[in-house]
PDB file with one MODEL, atoms N, CA, C and O in Angstrom:
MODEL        1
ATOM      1  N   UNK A   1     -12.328  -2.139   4.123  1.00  0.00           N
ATOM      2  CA  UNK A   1     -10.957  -2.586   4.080  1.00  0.00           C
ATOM      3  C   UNK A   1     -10.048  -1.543   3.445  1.00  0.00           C
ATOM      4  O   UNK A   1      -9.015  -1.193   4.015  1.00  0.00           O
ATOM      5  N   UNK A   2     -10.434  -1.030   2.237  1.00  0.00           N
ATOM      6  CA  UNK A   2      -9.818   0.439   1.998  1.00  0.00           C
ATOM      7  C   UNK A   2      -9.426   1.344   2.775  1.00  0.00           C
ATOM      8  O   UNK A   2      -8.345   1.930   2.727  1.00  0.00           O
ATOM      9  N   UNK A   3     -10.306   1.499   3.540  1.00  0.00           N
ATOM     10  CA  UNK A   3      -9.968   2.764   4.641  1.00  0.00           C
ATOM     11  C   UNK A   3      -8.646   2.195   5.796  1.00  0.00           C
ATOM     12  O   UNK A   3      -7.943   3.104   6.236  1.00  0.00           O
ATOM     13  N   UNK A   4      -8.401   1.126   6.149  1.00  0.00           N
ATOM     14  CA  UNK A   4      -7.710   1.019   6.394  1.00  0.00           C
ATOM     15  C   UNK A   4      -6.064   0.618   5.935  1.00  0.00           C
ATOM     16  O   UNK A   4      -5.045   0.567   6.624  1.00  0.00           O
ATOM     17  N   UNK A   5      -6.285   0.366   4.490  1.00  0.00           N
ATOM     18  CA  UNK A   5      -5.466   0.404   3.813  1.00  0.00           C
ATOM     19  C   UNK A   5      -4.686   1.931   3.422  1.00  0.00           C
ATOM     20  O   UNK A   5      -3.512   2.146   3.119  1.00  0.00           O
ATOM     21  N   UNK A   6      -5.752   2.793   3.552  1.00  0.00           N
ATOM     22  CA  UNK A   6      -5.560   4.026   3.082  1.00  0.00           C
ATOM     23  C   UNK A   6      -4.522   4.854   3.922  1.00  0.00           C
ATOM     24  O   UNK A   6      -3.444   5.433   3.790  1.00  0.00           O
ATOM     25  N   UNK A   7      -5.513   4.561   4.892  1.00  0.00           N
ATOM     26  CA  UNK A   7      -4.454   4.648   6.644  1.00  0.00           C
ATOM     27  C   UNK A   7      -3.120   4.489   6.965  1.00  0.00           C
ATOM     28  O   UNK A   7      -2.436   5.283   7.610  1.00  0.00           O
ATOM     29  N   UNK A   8      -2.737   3.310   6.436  1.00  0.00           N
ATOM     30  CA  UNK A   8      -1.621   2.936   6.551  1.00  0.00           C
ATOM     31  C   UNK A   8      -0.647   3.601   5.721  1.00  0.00           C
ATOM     32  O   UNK A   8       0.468   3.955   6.106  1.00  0.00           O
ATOM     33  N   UNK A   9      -1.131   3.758   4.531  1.00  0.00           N
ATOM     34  CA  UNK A   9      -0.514   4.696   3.458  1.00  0.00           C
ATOM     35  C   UNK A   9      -0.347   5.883   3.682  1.00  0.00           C
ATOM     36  O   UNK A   9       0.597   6.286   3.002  1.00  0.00           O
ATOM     37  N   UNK A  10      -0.982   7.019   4.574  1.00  0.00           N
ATOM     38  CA  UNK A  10      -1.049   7.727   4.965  1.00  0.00           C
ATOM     39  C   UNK A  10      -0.322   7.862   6.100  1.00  0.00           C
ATOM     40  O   UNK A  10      -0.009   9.050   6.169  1.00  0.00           O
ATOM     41  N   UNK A  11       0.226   7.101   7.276  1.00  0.00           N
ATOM     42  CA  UNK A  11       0.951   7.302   8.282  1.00  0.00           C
ATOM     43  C   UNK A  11       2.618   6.925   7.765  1.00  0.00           C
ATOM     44  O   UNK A  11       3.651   7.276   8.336  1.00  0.00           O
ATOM     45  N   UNK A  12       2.477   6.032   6.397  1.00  0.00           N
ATOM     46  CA  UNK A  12       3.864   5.600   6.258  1.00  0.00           C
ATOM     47  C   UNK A  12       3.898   6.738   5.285  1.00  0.00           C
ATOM     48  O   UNK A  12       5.093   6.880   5.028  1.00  0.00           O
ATOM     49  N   UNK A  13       3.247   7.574   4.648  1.00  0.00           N
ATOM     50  CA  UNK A  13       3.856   9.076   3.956  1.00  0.00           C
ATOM     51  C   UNK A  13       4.118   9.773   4.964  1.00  0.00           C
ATOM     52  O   UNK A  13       4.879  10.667   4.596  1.00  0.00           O
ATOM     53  N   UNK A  14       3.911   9.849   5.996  1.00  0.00           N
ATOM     54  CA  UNK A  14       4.034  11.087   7.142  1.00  0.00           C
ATOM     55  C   UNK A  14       5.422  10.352   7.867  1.00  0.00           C
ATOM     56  O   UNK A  14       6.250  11.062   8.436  1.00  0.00           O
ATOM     57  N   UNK A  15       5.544   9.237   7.805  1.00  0.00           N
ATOM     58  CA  UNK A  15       6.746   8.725   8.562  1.00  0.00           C
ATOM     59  C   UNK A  15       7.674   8.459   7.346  1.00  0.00           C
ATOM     60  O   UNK A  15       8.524   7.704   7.817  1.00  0.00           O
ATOM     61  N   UNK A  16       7.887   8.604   6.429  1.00  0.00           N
ATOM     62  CA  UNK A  16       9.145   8.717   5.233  1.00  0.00           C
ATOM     63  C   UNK A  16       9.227  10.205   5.152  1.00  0.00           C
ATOM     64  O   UNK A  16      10.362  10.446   4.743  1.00  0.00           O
ATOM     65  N   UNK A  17       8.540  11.384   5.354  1.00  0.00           N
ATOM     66  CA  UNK A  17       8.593  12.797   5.171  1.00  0.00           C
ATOM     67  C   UNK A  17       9.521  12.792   6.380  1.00  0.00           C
ATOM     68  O   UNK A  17      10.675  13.210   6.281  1.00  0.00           O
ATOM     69  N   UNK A  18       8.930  12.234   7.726  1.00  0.00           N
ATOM     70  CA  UNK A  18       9.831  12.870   9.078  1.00  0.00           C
ATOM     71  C   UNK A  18      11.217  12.307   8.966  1.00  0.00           C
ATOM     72  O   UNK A  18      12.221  12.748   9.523  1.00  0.00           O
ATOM     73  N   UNK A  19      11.122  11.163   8.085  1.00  0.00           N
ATOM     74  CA  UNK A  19      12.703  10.067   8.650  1.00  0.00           C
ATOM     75  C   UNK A  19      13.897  10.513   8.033  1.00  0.00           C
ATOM     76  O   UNK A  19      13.886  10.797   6.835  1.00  0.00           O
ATOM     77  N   UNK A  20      15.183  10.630   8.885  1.00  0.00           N
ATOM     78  CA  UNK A  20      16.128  11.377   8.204  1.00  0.00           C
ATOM     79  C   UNK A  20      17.183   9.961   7.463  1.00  0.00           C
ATOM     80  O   UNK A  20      17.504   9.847   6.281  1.00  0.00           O
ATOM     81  N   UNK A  21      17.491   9.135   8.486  1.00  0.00           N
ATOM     82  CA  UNK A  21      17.790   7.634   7.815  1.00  0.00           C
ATOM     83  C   UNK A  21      17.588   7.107   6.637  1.00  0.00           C
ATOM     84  O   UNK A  21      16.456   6.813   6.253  1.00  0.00           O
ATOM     85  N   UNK A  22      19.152   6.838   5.593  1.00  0.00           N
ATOM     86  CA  UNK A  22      18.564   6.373   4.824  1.00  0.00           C
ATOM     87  C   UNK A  22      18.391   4.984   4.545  1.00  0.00           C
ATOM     88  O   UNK A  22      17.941   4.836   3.409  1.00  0.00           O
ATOM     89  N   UNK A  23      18.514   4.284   4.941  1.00  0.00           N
ATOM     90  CA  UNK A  23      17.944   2.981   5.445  1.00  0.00           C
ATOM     91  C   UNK A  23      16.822   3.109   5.947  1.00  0.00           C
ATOM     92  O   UNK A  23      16.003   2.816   5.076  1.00  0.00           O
ATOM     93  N   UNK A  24      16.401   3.345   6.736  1.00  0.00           N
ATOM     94  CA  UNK A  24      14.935   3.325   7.509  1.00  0.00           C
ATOM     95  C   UNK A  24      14.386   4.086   6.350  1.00  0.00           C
ATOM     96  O   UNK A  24      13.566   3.269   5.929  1.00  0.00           O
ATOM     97  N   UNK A  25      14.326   4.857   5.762  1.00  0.00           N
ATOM     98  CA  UNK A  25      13.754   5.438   4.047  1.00  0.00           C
ATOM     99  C   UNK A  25      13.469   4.531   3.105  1.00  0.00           C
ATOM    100  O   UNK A  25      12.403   4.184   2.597  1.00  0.00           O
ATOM    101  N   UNK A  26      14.832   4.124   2.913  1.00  0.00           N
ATOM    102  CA  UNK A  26      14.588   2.861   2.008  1.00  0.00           C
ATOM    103  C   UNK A  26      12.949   1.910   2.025  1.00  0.00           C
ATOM    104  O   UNK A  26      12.069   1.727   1.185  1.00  0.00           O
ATOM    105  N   UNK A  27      13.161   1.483   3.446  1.00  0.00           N
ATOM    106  CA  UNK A  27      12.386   0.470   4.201  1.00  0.00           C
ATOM    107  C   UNK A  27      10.810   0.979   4.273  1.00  0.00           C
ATOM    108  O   UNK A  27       9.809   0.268   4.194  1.00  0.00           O
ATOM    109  N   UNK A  28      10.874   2.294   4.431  1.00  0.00           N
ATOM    110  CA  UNK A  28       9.608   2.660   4.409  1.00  0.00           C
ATOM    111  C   UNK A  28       8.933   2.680   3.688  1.00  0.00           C
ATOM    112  O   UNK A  28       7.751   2.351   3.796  1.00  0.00           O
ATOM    113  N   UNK A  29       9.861   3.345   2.083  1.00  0.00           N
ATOM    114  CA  UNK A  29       9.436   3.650   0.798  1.00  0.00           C
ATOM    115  C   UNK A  29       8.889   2.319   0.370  1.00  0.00           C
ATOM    116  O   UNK A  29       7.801   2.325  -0.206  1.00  0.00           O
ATOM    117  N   UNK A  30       9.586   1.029   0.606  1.00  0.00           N
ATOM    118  CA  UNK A  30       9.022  -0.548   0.128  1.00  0.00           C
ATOM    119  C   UNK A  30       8.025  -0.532   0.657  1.00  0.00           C
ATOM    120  O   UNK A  30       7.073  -0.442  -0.118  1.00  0.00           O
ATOM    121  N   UNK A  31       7.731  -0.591   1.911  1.00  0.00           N
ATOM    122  CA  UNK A  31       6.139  -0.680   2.470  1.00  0.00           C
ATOM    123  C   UNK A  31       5.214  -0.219   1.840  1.00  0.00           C
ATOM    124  O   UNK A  31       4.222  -0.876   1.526  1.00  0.00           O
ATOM    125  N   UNK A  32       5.447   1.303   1.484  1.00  0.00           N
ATOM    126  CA  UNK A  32       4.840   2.143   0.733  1.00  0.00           C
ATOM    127  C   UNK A  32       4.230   1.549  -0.269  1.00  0.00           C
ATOM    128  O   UNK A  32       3.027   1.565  -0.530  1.00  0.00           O
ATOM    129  N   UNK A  33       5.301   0.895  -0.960  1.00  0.00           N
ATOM    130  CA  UNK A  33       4.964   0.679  -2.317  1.00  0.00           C
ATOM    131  C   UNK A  33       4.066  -1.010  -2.281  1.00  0.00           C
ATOM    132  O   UNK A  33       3.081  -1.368  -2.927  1.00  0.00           O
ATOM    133  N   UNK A  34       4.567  -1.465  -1.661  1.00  0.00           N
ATOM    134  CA  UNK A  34       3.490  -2.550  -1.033  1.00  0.00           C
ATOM    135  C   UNK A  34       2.115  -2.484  -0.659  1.00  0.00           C
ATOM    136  O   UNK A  34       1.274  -3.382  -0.714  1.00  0.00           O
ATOM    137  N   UNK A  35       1.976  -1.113  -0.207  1.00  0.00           N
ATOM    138  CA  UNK A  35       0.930  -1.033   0.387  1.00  0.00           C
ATOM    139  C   UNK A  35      -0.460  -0.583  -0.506  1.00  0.00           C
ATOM    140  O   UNK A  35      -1.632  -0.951  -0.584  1.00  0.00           O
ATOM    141  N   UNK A  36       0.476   0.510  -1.165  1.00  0.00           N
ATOM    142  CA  UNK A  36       0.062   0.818  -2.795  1.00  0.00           C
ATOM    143  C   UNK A  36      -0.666   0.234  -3.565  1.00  0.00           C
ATOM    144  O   UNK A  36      -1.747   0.636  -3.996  1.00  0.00           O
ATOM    145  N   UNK A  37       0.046  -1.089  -3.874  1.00  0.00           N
ATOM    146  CA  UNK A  37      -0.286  -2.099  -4.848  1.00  0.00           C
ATOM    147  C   UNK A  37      -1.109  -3.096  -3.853  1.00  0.00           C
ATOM    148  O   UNK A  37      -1.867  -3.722  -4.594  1.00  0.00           O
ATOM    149  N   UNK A  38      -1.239  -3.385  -2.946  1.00  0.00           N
ATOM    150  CA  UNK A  38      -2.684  -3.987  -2.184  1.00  0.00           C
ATOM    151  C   UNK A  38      -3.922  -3.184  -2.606  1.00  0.00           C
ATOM    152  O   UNK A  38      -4.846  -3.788  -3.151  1.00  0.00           O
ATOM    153  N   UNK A  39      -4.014  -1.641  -2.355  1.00  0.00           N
ATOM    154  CA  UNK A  39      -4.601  -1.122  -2.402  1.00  0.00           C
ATOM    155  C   UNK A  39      -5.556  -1.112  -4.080  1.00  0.00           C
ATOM    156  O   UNK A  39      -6.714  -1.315  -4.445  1.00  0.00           O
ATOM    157  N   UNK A  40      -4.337  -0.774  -4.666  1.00  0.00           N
ATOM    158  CA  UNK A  40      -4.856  -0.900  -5.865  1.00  0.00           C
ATOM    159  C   UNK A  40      -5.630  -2.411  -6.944  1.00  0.00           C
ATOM    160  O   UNK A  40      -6.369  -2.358  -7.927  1.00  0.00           O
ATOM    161  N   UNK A  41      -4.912  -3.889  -6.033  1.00  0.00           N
ATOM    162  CA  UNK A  41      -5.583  -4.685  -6.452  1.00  0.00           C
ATOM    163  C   UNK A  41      -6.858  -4.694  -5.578  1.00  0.00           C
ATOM    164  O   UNK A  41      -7.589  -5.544  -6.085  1.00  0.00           O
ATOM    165  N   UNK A  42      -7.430  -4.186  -4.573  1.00  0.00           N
ATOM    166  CA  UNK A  42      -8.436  -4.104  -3.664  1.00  0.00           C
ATOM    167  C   UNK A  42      -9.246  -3.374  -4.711  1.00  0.00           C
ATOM    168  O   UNK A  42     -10.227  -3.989  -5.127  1.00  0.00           O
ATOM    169  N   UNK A  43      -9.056  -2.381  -5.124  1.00  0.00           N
ATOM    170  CA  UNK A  43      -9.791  -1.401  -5.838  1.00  0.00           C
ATOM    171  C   UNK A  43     -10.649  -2.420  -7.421  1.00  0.00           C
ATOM    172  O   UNK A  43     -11.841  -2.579  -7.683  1.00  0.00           O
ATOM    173  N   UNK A  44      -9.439  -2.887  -8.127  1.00  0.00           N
ATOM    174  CA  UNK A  44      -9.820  -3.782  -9.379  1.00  0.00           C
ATOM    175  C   UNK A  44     -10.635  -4.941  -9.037  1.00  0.00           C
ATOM    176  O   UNK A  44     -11.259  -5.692  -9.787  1.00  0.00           O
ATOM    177  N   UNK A  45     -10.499  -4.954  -7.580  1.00  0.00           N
ATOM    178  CA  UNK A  45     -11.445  -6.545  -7.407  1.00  0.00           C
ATOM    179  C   UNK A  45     -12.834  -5.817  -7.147  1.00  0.00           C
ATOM    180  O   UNK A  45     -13.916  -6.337  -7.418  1.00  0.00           O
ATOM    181  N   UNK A  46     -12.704  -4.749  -6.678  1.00  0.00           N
ATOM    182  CA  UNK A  46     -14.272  -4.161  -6.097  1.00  0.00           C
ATOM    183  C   UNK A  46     -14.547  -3.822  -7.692  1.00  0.00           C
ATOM    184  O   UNK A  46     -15.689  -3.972  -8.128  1.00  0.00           O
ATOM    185  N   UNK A  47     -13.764  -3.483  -8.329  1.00  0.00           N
ATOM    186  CA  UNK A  47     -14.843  -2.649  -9.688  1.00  0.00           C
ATOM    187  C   UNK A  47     -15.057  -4.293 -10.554  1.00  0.00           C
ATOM    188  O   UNK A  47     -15.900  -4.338 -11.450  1.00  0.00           O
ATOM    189  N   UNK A  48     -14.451  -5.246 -10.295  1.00  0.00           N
ATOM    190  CA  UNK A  48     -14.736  -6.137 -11.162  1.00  0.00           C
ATOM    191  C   UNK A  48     -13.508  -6.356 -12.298  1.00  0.00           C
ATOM    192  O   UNK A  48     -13.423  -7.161 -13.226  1.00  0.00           O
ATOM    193  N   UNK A  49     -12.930  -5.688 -12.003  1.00  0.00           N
ATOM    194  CA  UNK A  49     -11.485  -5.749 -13.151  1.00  0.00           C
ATOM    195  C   UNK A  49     -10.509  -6.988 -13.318  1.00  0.00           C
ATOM    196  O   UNK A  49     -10.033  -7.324 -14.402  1.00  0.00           O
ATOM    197  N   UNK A  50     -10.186  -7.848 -11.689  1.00  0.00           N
ATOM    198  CA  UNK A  50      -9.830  -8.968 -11.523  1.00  0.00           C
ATOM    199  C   UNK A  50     -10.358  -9.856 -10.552  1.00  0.00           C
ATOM    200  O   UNK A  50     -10.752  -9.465  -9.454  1.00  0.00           O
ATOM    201  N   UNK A  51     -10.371 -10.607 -10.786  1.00  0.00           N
ATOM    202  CA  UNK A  51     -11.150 -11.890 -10.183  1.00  0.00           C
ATOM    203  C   UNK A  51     -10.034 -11.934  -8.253  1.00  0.00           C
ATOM    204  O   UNK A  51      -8.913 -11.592  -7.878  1.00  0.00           O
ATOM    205  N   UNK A  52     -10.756 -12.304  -7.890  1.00  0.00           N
ATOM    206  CA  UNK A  52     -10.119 -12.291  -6.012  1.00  0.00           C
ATOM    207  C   UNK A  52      -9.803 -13.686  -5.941  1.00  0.00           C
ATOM    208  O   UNK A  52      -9.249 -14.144  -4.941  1.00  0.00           O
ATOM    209  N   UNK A  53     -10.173 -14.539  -7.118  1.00  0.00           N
ATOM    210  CA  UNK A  53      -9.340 -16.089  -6.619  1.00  0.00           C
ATOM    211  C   UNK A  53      -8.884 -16.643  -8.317  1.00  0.00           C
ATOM    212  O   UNK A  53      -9.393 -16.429  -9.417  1.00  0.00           O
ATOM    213  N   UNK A  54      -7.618 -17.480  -7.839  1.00  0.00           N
ATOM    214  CA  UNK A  54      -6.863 -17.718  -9.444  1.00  0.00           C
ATOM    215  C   UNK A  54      -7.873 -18.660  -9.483  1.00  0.00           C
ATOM    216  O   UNK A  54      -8.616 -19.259  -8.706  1.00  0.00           O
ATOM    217  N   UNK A  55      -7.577 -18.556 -10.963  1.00  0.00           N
ATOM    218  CA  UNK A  55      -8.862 -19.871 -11.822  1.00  0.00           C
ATOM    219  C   UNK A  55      -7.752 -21.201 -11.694  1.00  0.00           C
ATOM    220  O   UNK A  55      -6.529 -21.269 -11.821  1.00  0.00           O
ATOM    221  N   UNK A  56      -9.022 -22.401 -11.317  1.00  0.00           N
ATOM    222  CA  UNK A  56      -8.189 -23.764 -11.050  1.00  0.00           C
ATOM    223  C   UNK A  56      -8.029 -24.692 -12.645  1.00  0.00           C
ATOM    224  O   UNK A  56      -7.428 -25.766 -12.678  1.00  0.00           O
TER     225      UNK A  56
ENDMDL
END
């Protein structure tokens, strides 16, 4: 699931480098940063850092 997370992060850096729009920049950069922070809670759940379901 990483790797495709990674992916995505990787085509939306290559498409905020090409985009001259700053709106469509804006928009990208949020994804970005969205995509980021999936990534990184993906990472804490694999090492064990946070739990993958809230406690009831």
């Amino acid at each position: 699931m990483t790797n495709s997370i990674e992916q995505q992060i990787e085509e939306l850096r290559a498409e905020f480098q090409a985009c001259v729009d700053a709106a469509e920049r804006r928009q990208i950069a949020a994804e970005l940063e969205a995509a980021r922070a999936e990534l990184a809670v993906i990472i804490a759940e694999q090492e064990g850092l946070v739990e993958a379901e809230p406690p009831f």
